[in-house]
PABAKE-10865 format. One record per atom (N, C-alpha, C, O, CB): x negated, y negated, z; residue in three letters. Coordinates in steps of 0.1 Angstrom, whole numbers, padded with zeros to 4 digits, always signed. Atoms other than C-alpha are relative to their C-alpha. Glycine has a CB too. Layout:
// residues N
XYZALA
...
// end
This chain:
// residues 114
-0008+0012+0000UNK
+0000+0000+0000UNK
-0009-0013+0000UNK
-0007-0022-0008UNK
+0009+0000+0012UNK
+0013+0014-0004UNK
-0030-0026+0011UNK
-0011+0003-0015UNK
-0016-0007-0020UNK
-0012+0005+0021UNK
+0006+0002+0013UNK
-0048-0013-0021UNK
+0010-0010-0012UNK
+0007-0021-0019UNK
-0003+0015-0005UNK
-0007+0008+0011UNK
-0020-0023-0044UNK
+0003-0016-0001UNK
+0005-0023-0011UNK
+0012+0007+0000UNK
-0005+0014-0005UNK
-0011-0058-0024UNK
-0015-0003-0009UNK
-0014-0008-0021UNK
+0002-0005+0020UNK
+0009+0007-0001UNK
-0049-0064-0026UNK
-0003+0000-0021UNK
-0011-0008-0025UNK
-0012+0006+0013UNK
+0003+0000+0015UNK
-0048-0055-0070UNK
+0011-0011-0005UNK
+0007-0021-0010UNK
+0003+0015-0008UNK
-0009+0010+0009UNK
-0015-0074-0081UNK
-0006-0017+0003UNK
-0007-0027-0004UNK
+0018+0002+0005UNK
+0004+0017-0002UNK
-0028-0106-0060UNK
-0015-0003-0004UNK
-0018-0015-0004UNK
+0003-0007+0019UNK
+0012+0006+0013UNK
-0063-0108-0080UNK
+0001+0003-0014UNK
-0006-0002-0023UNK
-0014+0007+0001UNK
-0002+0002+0015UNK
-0049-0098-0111UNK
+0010-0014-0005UNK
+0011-0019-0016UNK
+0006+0014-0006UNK
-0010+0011+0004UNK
-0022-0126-0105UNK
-0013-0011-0001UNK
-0011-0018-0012UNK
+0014-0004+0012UNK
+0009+0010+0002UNK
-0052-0150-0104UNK
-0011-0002-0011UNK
-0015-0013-0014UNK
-0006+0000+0010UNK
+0003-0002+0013UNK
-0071-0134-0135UNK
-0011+0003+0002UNK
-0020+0000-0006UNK
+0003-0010-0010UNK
+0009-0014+0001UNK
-0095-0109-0120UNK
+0004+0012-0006UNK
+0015+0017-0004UNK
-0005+0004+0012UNK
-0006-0011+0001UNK
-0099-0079-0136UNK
+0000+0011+0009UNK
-0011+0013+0014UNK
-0003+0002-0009UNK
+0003-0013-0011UNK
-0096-0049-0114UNK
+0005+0010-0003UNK
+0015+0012-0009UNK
+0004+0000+0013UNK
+0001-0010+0002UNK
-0107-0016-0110UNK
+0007+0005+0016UNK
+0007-0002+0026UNK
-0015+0003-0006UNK
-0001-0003-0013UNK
-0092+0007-0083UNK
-0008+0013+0004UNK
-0006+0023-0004UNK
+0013+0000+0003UNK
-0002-0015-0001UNK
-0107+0038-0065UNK
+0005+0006+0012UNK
+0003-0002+0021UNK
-0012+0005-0001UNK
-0005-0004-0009UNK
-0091+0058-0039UNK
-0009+0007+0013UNK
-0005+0015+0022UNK
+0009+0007-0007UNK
+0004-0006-0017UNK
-0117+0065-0011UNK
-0018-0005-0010UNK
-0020-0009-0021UNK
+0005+0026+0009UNK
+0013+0007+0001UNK
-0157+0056-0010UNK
-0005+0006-0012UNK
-0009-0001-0022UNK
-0009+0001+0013UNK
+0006-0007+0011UNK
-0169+0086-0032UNK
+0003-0005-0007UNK
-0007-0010-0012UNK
+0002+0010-0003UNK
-0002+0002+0009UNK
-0148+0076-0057UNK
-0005-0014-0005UNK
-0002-0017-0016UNK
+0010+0003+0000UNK
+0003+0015+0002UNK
-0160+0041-0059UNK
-0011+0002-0002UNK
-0014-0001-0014UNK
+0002-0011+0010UNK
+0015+0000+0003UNK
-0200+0051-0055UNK
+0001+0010-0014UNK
-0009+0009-0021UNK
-0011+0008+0016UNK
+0000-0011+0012UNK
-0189+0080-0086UNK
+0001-0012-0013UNK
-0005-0012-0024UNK
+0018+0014+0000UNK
+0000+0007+0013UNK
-0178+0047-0107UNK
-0002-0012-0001UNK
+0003-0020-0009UNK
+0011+0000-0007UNK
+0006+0014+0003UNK
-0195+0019-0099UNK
-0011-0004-0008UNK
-0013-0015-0012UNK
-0004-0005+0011UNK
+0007+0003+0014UNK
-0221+0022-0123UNK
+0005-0007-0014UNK
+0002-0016-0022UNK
-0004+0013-0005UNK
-0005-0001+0020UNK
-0201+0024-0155UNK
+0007-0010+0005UNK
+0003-0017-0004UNK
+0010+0015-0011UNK
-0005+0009-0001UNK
-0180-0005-0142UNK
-0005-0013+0003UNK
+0000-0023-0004UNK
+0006+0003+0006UNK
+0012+0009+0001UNK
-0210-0029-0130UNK
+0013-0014+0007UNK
+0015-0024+0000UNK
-0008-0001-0021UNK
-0007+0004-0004UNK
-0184-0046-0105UNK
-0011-0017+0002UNK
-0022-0017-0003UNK
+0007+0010+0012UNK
+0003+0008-0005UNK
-0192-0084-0092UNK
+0001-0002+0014UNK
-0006-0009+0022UNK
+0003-0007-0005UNK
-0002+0004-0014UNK
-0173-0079-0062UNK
+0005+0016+0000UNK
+0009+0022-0010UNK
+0012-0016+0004UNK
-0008-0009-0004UNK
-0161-0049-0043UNK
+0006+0002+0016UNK
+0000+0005+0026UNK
-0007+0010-0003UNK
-0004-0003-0011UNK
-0136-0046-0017UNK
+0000+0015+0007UNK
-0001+0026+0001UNK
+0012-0005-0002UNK
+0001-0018-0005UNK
-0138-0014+0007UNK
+0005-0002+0014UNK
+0001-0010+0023UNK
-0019+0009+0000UNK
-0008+0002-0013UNK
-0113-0007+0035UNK
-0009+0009+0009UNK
-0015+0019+0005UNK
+0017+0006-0001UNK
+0008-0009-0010UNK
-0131+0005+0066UNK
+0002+0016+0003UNK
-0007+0025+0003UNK
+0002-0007+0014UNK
-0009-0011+0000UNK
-0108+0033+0070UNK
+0002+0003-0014UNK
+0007-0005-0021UNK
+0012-0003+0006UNK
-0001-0008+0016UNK
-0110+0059+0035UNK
-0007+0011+0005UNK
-0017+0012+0013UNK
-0009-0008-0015UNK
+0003-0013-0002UNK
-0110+0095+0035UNK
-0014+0000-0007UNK
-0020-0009-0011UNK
+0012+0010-0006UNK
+0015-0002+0007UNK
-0142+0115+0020UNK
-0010-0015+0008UNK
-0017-0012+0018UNK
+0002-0001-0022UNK
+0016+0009-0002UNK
-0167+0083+0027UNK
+0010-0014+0007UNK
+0016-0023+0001UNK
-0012-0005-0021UNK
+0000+0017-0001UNK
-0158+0054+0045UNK
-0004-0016+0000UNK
-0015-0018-0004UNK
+0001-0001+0005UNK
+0005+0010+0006UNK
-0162+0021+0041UNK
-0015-0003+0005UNK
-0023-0006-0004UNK
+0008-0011+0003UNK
+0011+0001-0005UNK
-0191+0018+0067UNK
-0008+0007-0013UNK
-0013+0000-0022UNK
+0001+0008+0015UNK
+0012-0004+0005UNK
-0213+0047+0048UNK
+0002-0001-0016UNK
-0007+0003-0023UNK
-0003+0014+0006UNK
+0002+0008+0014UNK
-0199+0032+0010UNK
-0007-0011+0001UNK
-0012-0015-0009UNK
+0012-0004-0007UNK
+0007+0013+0003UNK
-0214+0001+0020UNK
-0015+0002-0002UNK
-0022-0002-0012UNK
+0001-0009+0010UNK
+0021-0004+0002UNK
-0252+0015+0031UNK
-0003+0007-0013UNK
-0014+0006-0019UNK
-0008+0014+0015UNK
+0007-0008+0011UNK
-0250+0037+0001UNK
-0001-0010-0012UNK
-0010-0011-0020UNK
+0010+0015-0004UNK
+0003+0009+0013UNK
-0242+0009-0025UNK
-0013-0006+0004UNK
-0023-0005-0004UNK
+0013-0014-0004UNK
+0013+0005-0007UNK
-0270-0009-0002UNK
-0014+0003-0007UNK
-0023-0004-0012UNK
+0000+0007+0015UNK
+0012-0008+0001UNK
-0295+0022-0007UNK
+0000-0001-0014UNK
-0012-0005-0016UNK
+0000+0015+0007UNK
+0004+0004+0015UNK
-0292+0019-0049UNK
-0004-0011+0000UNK
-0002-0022+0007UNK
+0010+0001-0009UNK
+0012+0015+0004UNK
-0317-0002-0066UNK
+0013-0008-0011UNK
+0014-0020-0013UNK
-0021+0006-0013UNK
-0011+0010+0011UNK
-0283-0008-0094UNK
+0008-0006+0008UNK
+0008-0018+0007UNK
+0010+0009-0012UNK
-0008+0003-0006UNK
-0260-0012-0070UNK
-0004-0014+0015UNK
+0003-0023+0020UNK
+0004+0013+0001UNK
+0009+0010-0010UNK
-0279-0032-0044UNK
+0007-0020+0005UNK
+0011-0025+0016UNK
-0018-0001-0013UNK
-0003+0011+0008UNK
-0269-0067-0055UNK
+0016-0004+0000UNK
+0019-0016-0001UNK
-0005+0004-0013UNK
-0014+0002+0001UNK
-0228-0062-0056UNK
+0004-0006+0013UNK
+0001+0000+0024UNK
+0008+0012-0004UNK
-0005+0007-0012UNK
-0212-0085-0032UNK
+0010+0009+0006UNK
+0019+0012-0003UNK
+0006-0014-0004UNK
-0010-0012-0009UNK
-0190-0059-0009UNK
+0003-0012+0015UNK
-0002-0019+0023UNK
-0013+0019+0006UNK
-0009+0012-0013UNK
-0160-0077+0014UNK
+0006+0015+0005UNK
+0013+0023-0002UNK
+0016-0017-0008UNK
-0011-0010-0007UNK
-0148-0050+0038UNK
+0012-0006+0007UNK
+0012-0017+0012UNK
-0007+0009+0012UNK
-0009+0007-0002UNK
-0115-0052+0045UNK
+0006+0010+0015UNK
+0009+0022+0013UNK
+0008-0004-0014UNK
-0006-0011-0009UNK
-0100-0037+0081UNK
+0008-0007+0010UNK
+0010-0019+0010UNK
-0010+0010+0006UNK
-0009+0007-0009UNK
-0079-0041+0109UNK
-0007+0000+0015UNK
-0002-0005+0026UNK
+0014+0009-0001UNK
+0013+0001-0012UNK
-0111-0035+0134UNK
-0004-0015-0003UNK
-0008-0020-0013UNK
-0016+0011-0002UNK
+0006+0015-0002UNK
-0119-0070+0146UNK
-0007-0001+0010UNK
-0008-0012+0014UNK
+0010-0012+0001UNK
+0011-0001-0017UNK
-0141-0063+0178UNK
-0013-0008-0006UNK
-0016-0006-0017UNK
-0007+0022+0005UNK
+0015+0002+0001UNK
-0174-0080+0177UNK
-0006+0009-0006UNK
-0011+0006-0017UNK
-0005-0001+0013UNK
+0003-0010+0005UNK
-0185-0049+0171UNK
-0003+0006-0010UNK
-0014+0011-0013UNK
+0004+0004+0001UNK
-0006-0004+0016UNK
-0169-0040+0138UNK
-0008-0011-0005UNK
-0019-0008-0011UNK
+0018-0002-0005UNK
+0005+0011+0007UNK
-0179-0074+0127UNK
-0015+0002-0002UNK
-0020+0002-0013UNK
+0004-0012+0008UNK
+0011-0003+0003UNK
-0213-0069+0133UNK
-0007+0009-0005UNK
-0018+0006-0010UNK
-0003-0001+0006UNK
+0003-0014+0005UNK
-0218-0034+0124UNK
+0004-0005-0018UNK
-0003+0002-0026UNK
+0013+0014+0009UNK
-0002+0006+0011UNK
-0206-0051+0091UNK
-0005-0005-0006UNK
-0006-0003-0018UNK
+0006-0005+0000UNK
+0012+0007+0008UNK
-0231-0073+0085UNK
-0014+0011+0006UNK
-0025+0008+0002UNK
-0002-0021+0004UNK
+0012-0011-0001UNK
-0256-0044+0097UNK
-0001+0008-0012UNK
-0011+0009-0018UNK
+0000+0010+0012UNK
-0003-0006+0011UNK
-0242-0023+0068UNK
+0002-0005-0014UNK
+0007+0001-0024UNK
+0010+0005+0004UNK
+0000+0010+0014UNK
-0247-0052+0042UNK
+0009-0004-0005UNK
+0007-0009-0016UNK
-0005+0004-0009UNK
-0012+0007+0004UNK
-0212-0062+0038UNK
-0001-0016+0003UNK
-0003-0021+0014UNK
+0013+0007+0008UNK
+0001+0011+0004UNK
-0211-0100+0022UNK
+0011-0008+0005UNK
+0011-0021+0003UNK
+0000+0001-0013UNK
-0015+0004-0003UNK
-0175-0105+0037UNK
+0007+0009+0010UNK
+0008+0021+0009UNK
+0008+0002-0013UNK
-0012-0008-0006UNK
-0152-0095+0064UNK
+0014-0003+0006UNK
+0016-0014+0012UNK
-0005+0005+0010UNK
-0009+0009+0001UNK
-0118-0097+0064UNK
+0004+0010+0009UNK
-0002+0020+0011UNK
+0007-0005-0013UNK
-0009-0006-0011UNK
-0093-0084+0091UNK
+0013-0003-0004UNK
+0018-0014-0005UNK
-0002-0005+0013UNK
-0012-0002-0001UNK
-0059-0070+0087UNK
+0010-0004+0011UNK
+0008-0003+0023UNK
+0001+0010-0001UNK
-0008+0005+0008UNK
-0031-0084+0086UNK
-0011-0015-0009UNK
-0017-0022-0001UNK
+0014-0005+0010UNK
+0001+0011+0004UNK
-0045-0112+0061UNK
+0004-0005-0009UNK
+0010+0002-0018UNK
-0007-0001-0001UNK
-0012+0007+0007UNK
-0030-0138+0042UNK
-0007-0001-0016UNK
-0017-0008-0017UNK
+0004-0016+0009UNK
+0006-0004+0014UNK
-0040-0131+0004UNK
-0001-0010-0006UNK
-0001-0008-0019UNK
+0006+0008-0008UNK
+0004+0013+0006UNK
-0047-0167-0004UNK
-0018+0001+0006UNK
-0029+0001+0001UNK
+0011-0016+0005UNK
+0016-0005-0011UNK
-0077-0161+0024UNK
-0009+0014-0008UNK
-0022+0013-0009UNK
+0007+0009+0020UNK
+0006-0009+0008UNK
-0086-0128+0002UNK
-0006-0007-0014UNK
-0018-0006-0017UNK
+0010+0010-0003UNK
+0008+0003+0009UNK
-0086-0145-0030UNK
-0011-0013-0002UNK
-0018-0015-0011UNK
+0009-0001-0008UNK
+0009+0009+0003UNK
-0105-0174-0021UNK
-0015+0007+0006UNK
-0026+0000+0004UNK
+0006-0015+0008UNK
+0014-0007-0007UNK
-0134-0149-0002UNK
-0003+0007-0013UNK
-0015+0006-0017UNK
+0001+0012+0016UNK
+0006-0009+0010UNK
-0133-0125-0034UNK
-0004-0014-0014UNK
-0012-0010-0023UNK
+0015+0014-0005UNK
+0003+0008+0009UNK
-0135-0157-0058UNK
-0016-0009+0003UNK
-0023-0013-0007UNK
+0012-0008+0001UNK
+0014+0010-0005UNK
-0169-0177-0036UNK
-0008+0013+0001UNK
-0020+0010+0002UNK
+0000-0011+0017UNK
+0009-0012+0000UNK
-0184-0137-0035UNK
-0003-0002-0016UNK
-0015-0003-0019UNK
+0008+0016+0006UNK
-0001+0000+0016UNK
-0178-0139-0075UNK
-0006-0010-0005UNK
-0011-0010-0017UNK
+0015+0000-0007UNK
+0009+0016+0005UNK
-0195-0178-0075UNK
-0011+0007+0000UNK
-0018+0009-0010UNK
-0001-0017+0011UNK
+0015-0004-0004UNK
-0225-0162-0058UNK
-0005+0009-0007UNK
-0017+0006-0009UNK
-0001+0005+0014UNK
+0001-0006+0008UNK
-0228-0136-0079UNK
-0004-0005-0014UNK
-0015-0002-0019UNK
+0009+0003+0001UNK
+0005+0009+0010UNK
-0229-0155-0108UNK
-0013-0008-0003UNK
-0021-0007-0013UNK
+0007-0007+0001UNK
+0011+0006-0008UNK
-0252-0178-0090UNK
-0013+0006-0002UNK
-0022+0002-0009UNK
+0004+0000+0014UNK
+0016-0009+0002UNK
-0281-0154-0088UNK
+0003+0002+0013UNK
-0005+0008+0020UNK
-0017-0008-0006UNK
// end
């Protein structure tokens, strides 16, 4: 449900997006897609967001992609463990999807940016 919210409201703004359904599947097709930005819910069967982030991290291709985790853990904790795990962004559930698109849009500047 939180995947689909988080696709219609960047495609309404005129990102394109890819979706995958748990971490594996995202580290299986982030190559051939060559994302700018990738959201990753903390919580995902097979790989969670925590060990999708160190693994995009540990690639030399992947290295580089701005990664916003998105969860409903807001402890200090989480948060920090977040930016330990190389996530560019952290957003906390419930959030208001103007707040999404304007974090996935200044990840997408930087990007650009170099």
């Amino acid at each position: 449900m939180i995947r689909q919210l988080i696709v219609v409201n960047l495609q309404l703004e005129g990102f394109e997006v890819h979706t995958a359904v748990d971490g594996q599947d995202c580290l299986d097709r982030v190559e051939d897609i060559a994302p700018d930005v990738i959201t990753l819910d903390v919580m995902m069967p097979r790989l969670d967001g925590w060990v999708t982030a160190v693994r995009l991290r540990e690639n030399e291709r992947t290295r580089d992609v701005r990664v916003l985790l998105i969860t409903a853990r807001a402890q200090k904790n989480d948060v920090r463990r977040g930016t330990e795990v190389g996530a560019d962004a952290y957003l906390t559930k419930p959030f208001d999807p103007t707040e999404l698109i304007q974090v996935v849009r200044d990840l997408a500047a930087a990007t650009r940016a170099g």
